[in-house]
N, C-alpha and C positions, 0 to 999 in steps of 0.2 A: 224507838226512834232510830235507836242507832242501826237494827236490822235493816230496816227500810233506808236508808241513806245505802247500807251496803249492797240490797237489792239492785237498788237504783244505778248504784257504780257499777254494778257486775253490768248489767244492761247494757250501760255506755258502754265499758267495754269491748264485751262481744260483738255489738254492732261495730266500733272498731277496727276489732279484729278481723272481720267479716269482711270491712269493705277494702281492706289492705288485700286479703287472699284475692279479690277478683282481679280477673284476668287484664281489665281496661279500667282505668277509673277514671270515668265519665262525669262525675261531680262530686263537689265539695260541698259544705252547710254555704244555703243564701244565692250556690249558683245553677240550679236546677233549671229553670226556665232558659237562662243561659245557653246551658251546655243541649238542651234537648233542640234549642233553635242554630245550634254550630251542626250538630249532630246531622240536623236534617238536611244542610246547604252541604255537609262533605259528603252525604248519601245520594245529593244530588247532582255533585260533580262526579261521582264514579260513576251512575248510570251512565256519562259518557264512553263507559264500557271499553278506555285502551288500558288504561291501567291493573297490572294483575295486582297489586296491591300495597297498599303502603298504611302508615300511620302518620298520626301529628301530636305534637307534644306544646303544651303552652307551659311557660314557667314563669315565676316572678324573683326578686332574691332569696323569697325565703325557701322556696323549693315547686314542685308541681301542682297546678295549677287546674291542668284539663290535659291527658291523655286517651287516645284511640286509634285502634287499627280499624281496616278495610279489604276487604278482597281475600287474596287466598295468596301463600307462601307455597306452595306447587301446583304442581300441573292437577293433581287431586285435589279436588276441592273440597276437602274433609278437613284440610292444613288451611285455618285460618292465618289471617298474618293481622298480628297483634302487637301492642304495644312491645312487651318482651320479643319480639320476632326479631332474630340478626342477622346481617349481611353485613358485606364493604358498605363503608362510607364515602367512598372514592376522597377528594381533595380536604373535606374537614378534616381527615389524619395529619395534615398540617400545621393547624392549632393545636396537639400535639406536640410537635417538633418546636414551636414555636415558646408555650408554654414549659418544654423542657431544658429548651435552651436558656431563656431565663432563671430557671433553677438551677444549671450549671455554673451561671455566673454570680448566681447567689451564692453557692457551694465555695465560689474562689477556684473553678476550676479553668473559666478561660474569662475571657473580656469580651464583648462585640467588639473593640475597637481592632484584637490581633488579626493578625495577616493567617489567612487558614492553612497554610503550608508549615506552619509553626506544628500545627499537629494531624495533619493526614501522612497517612503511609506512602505516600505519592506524588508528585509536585502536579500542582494544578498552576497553568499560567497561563491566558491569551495571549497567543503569540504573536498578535497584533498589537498589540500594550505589553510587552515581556519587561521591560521597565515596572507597571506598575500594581502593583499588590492586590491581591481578591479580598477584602476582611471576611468580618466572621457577618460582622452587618449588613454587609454588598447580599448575601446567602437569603439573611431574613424577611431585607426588602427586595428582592426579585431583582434587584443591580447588578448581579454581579459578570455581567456579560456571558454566562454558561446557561447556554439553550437548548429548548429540545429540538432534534434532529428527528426525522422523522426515524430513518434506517437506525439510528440508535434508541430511542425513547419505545417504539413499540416493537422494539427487540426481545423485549422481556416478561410477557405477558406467557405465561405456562399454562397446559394442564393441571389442574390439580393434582388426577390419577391418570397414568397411561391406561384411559379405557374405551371403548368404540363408543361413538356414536348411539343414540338411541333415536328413534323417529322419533321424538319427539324436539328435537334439540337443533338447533339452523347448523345447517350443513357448513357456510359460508367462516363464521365464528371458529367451528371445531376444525376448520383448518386453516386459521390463521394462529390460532395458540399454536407455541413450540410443544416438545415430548416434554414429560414431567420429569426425565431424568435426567434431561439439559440443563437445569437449571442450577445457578449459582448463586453463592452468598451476596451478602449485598457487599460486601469487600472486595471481592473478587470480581463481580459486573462493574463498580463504578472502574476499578483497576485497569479495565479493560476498555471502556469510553474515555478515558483518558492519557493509555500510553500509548496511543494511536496503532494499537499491535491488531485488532479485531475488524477496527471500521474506518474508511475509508476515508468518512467525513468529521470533522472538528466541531466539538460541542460550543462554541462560541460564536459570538457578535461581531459587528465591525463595529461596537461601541464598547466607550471607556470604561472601566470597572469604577461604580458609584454614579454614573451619568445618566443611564437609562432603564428604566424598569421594562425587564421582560421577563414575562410568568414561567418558574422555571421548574418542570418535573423534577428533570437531573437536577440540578444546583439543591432542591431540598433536600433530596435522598442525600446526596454528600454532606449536607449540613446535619443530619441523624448522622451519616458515618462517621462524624467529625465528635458529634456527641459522646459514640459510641467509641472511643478511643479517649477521649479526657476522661471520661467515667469509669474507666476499664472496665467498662460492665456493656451486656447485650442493649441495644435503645427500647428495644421491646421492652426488659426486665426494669432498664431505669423506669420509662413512664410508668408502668404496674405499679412502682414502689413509691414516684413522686406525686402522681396522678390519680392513677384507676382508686387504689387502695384506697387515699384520704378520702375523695370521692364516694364511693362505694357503689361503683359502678363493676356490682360483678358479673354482668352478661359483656362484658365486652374484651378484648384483648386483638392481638396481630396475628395468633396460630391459627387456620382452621380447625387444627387435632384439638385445641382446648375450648372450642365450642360445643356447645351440648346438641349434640343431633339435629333432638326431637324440635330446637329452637330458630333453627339455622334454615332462611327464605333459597331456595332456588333466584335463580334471575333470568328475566324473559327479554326476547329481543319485538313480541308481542303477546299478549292473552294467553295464544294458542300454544308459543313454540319459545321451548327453553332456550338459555346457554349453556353449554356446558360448564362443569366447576370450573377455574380456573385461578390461578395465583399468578402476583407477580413477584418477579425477582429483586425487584427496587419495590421494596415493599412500600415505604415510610411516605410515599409522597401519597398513596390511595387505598391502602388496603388494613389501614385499621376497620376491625368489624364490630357493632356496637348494635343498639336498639335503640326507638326514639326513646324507650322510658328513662338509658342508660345517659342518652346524649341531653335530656332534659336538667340530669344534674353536673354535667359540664356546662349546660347554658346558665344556671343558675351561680354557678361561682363565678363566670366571668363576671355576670352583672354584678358581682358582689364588689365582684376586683376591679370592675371600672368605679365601682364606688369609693373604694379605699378599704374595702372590708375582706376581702378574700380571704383564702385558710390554705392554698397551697404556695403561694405566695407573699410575701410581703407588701408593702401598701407598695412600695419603692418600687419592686420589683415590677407590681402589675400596671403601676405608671411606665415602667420601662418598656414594658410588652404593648404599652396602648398609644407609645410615641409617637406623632405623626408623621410621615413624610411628606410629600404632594409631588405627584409625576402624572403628566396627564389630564389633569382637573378633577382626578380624586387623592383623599387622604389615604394612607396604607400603615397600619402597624408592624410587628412582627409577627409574619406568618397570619395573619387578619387584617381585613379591608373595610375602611368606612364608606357604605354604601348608597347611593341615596334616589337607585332604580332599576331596584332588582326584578328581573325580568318583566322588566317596562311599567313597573308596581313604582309610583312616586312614594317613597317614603325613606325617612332617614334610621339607618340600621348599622349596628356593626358585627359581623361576624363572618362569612365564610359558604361556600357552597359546594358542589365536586359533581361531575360525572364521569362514567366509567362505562364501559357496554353493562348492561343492564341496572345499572344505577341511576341515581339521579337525589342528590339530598341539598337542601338547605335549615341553616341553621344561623339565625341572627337576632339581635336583641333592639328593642330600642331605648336610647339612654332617654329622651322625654316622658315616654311612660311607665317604664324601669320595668318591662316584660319584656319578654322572647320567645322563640318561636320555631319551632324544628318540623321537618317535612324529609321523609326518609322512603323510597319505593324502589320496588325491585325491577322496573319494566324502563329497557329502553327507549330515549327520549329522543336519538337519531335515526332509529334504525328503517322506520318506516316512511320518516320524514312528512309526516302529518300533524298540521298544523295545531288539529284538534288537542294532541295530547299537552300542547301547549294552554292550550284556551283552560283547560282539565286542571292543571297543577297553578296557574293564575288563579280561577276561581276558588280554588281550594285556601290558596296564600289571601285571598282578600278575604273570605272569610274569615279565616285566624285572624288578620288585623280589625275586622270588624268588631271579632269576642273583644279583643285585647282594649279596645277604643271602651266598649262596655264594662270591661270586667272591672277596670283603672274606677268607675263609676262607682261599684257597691261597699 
C-alpha cells in the first residue's frame, strides 16, 4: 500500500514539476476551459496584426492565476515574447518609488510630512512660492508644483550603446536619443534641472505646492534621489533588497547589463521597424525592466496590502501607501491612482500604467473581486497614430476582465 501511495505522490509531483518548467502557464486544476476561451479572444485581438508582441498576467492574492505571452520579442521571429520576456515598464517603476518610500518611513528614515530640502544635495524651491516648502508628500502625490518641461524632461533619453543605425530601426527615434556617453548620474541630471545652469526653462507651476496635482516625470525621479540619499544606499540596490528580493521577482531590476540577453524584448515603433536600445538618465520615473510573470507577483502583494496582509510592508504602512487624496474627481495614493476608466474600460481599479516610445503596460487590481491584472508590450501606441492598436489593447483588457468576472465564479 504504502508503495503505491508513494507511486502515486511521485506522479503528482513530476506533473508538478513539469508544469512549473513551462514557458507560459496557461492553466491551473478546474480552469481549463477558462483559460482556453481567454486564450482564443487574445489570439484574436493580435490577429489585428499591430502589435509585435506582448503578454498578460492575471493574479489573485494568493499568487498567479493565468499567464501568457504573444507575438515575437524581435524583429526575428524565432524570439517568441513570453510570459518571462523583459523590457521597460515605462511609468509602473513608480509604484516602486512609491512602495520604497513607505519603507523609508518605516526604517525611521524620513516622514512624508518633511520639507525635501531637509535632505537633497540641492535646494529645490518654486520661486513663485519661495516662502513655501515642497514636502516629501507634495512628491508622492503629483503636488508638489515641479513639472515636466518639455526641453528638460526629454533631455534625457540615451542610447544605450554609441552604435549606427541598422535598417531595420526608425530613423527618426535614433536621432532624437542623445550619444551614450552623454549621459549622467541621476544626481548629476536632476542637479542640473534645477540650478538653472543647463536649461533655460524652470521645472515649475504657477501653482502652490500642495494645491494642484500635476503628473510629474522630474518630481518622481527627485523623490528616488531623495530616497537614495536617506538610505545612503543606490534606490536601485535599496528596492532589490526591499522589494525585488522578498518578492522574488528575479527577472526584473533597473540595469540593462543585469538582464539576461536571451530574455530581454527589442521595442517597435511598429511590426516591421525597431527602436533602437535606449536608456534613460532619470531612470526611476520609466525604466524599471521586469516581465509580466515578474510584475504578476508585485500585483499580487499589493492586493495583499490593500487587504491588511502584505509581507513588504506592514498593514500601517500599506494603509499609508493606499491613502486617498481627491484632485480632479479622482482618488490618488502614493505613487498609485484609483481608477474607474481606464482607457474608456468602465470599471473600478487601483493601480498604475506607463508609456514610453515602444512601451505601453498596465497593471491594476480590483478591490471587489480581489484580482488583477497586468498587460505589458513592446510596440508603440503613438507612433503611427492608428486608432486600431487602441481598439487591440481594449479588446485584449476586456477580456482579462471578462476571465476575472468568471474566474471570482469557480
Amino acid at each position: 500500500m504504502k508503495n503505491k501511495i508513494y507511486q502515486i505522490l511521485f506522479a503528482v509531483i513530476l506533473i508538478s514539476c513539469q508544469n512549473q518548467k513551462r514557458d507560459d502557464n496557461t492553466s491551473t486544476s478546474g480552469y481549463d476551459e477558462l483559460n482556453t476561451s481567454l486564450v482564443k479572444k487574445l489570439n484574436q485581438a493580435y490577429s489585428e496584426d499591430l502589435i509585435k508582441g506582448f503578454a498578460v498576467t492575471i493574479v489573485n492574492d494568493k499568487g498567479t492565476v493565468f499567464e501568457k505571452g504573444f507575438g515575437f520579442a524581435n524583429i526575428d521571429t524565432t524570439y517568441k515574447y513570453t510570459s518571462k520576456t523583459t523590457q521597460p515598464v515605462a511609468s509602473i517603476s513608480k509604484v516602486l518609488i512609491g512602495l520604497s518610500l513607505i519603507k523609508a518611513e518605516e526604517l525611521n528614515l524620513l516622514s512624508l510630512e518633511d520639507p525635501i530640502n531637509k535632505y537633497l544635495p540641492f535646494p529645490v524651491v518654486n520661486p513663485n512660492f519661495p516662502d513655501t516648502e515642497i514636502l516629501v508628500k507634495h512628491l508622492a502625490y503629483h503636488t508638489s508644483s515641479i513639472i515636466d518641461q518639455d526641453e528638460i524632461y526629454l533631455d534625457q533619453f540615451f542610447l544605450e550603446k554609441d552604435i549606427e543605425r541598422s535598417d531595420h530601426e526608425a530613423e527618426d527615434y535614433y536621432e532624437f536619443f542623445r550619444k551614450a556617453n552623454e549621459k549622467k548620474s541621476l544626481e548629476n541630471y536632476l542637479e542640473d534641472v534645477f540650478s538653472k545652469k543647463r536649461y533655460k526653462i524652470q521645472p515649475y507651476s504657477d501653482n502652490k505646492p500642495g494645491e494642484v496635482r500635476e503628473y510629474s516625470n522630474i518630481g518622481s525621479d527627485l523623490c528616488a534621489l531623495l530616497l537614495q540619499k536617506v538610505a545612503k544606499q543606490d534606490f536601485r540596490d535599496f528596492t532589490a533588497k526591499y522589494i525585488l528580493k522578498p518578492l522574488q521577482m528575479k527577472s526584473s531590476g533597473w540595469r540593462p547589463e543585469e538582464m539576461v540577453s536571451s530574455n530581454r524584448s527589442r521595442l517597435f515603433v511598429s511590426k516591421d521597424m525597431m527602436i533602437t536600445n535606449y536608456v534613460q538618465g532619470s531612470y526611476p520615473n520609466g525604466s524599471f525592466r521586469s516581465c509580466s510573470h515578474d510584475l504578476g507577483l508585485l500585483l499580487s502583494e499589493l492586493i495583499r496590502g490593500y487587504n491588511g496582509k502584505g509581507r513588504i510592508l506592514s498593514k500601517e504602512g500599506f494603509a499609508r501607501f493606499y491613502q486617498k487624496q481627491y484632485y480632479d474627481g479622482q482618488f490618488y495614493g502614493c505613487f498609485i491612482e484609483y481608477n474607474n476608466n481606464w482607457i474608456h474600460i468602465n470599471d473600478k481599479m487601483v493601480g498604475h500604467d506607463g508609456s514610453d516610445p515602444g512601451v505601453f503596460t498596465g497593471m491594476f487590481f480590483s478591490p471587489k473581486r480581489n484580482t488583477g491584472k497586468i498587460i505589458i508590450s513592446n510596440t508603440d501606441t503613438d507612433y503611427l497614430g492608428d486608432k486600431k492598436i487602441w481598439e487591440e489593447i481594449s479588446n485584449i483588457w476586456k477580456a482579462l476582465i471578462q476571465y476575472e468576472t468568471e474566474c471570482i465564479k469557480i
